[in-house]
C-alpha positions as CSV (number, residue, x, y, z in Angstrom):
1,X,-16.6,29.2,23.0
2,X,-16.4,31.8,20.3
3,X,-15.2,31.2,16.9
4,X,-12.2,32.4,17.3
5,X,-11.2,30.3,20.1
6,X,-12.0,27.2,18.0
7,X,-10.4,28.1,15.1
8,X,-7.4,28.8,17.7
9,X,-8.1,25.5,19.4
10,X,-7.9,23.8,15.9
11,X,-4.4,25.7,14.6
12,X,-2.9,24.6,18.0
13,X,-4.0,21.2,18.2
14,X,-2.9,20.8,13.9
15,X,0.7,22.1,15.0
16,X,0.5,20.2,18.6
17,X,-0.5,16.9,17.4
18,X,1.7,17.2,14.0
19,X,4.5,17.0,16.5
20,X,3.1,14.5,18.6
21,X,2.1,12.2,15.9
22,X,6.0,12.8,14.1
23,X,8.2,12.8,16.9
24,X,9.4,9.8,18.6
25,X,10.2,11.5,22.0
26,X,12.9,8.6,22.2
27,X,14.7,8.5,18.7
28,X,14.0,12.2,17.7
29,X,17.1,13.9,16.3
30,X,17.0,17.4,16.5
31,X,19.7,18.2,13.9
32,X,18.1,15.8,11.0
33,X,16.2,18.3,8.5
34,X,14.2,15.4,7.6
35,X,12.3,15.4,10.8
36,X,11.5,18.9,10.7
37,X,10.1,18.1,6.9
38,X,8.2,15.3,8.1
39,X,7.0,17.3,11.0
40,X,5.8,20.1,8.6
41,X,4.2,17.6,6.0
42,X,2.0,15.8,9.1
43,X,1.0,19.4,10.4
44,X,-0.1,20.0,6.8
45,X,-1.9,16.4,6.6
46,X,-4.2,17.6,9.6
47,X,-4.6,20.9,9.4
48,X,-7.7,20.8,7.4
49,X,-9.5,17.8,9.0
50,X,-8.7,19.0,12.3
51,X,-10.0,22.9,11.5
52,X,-13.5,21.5,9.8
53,X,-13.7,18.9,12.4
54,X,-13.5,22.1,14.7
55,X,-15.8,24.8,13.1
56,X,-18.0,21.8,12.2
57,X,-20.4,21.9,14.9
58,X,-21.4,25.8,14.7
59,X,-22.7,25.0,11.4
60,X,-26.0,24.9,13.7
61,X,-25.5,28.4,14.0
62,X,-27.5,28.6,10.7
63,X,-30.0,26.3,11.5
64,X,-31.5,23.7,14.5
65,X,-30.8,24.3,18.2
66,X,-27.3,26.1,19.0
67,X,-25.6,23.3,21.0
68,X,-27.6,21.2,20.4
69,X,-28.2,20.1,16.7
70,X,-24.6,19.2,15.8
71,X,-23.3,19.4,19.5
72,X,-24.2,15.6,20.7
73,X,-22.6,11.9,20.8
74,X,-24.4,10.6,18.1
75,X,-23.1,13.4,15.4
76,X,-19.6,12.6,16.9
77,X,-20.1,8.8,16.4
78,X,-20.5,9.9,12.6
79,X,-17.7,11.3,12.2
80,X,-15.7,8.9,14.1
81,X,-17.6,5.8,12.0
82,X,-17.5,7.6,8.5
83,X,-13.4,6.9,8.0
84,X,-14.1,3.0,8.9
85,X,-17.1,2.7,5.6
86,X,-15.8,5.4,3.3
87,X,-11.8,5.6,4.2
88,X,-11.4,9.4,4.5
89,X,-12.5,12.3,6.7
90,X,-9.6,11.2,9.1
91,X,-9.0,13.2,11.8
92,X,-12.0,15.4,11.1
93,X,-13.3,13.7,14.7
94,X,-10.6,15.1,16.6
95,X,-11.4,18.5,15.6
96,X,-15.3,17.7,16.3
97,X,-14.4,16.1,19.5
98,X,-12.1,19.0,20.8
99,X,-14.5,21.7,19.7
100,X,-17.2,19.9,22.2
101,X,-14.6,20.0,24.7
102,X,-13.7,23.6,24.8
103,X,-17.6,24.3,24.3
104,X,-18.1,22.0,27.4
105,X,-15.0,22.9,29.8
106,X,-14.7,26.6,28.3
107,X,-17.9,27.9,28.3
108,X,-20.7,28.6,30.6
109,X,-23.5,26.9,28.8
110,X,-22.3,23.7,27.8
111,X,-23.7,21.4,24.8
112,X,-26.7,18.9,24.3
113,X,-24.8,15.5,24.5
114,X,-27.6,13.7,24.6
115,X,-29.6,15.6,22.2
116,X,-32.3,14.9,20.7
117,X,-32.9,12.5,23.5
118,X,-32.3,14.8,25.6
119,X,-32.1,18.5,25.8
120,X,-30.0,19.2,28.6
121,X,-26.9,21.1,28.2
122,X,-23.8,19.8,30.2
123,X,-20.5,22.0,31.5
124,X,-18.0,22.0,33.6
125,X,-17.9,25.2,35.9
126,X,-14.4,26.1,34.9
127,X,-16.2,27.8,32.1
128,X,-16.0,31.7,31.3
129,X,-18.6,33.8,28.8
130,X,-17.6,33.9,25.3
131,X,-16.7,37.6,25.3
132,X,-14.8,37.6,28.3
133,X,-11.4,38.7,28.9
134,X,-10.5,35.6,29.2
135,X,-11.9,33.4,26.6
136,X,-8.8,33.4,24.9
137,X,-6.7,32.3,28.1
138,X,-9.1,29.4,28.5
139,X,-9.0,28.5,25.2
140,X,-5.1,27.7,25.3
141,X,-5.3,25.5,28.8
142,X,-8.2,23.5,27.5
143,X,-5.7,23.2,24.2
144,X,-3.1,22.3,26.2
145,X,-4.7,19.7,28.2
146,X,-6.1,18.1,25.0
147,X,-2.4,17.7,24.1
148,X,-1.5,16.1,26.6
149,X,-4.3,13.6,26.6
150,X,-3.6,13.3,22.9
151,X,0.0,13.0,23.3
152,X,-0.7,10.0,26.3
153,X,-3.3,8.1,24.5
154,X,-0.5,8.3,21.0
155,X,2.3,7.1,23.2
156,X,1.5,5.1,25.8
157,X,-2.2,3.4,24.6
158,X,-2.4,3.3,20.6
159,X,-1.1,5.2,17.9
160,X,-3.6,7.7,16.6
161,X,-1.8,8.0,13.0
162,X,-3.3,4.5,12.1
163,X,-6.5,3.7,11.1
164,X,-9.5,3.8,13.5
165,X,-10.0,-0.1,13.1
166,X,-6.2,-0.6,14.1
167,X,-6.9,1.8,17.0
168,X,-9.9,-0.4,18.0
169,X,-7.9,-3.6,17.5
170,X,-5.2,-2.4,19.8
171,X,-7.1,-0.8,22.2
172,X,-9.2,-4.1,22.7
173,X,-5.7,-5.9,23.0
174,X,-5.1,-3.6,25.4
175,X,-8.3,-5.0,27.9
């Protein structure tokens, strides 16, 4: 995908997952101004992470391989590691992760995983060119369906607005 579409991608996913990680489907009040503060204050909180988390990746734009330098597993396993040893950069993954999706899903060329052990590219063929038409149509679906697997995993597997440990701990419970 383009820049554009991931700095879309990361805007919608801040707002989406603000919501998602502030409203209890279940308790939510609709009239209470202090949910809509608390929704605004969490779409603050990740607004940042999740748009350098997204844009992240293309640094390799400027140097390495295009899809390949900063597009693989083991630069995602960074980011996901780095909050557990140095306690910030929260939420920086889900912008990294999301942008590899989109790149993957919305694109025709796909990204190195596996790089550098490998330097083939993976995709899905639901991918369009970057120009085309309908990059930006793509871009919200994908967005969309990372919502919703965002908004599953938060309420029905582990809360995402805890620590990455606690995450692990209750997804092992979970197994």
């Amino acid at each position: 995908m383009n820049k554009k579409g991931h700095v879309l991608n990361a805007i919608l996913l801040a707002l989406g997952l603000g919501v998602i990680l502030s409203v209890d489907p279940r308790t939510f009040q609709p009239n209470d101004v202090e949910s809509y503060l608390s929704i605004a204050e969490k779409i603050g909180q990740l607004s940042l992470p999740i748009v350098l988390g997204a844009l992240f990746p293309d640094v390799d734009t400027a140097f390495g391989k295009h899809r390949k330098t900063l597009h693989n597993l083991p630069v995602l396993v960074t980011f996901l590691v780095f909050p557990l040893i140095f306690n910030n950069l929260h939420f920086v993954w889900i912008g990294v992760a999301t942008h590899y999706v989109l790149d993957m899903v919305g694109s025709k060329r796909g990204i190195a995983l596996f790089y550098p052990l490998s330097p083939q590219e993976y995709d899905l063929p639901t991918g369009v060119a970057t120009s085309s038409k309908y990059a930006d149509p793509v871009t919200l679906v994908v967005t969309v369906a990372e919502l919703g697997v965002l908004a599953g995993v938060h309420y029905y597997l582990f809360s995402l607005d805890v620590s990455l440990a606690a995450a692990a701990a209750s997804f092992s419970a979970i197994l």
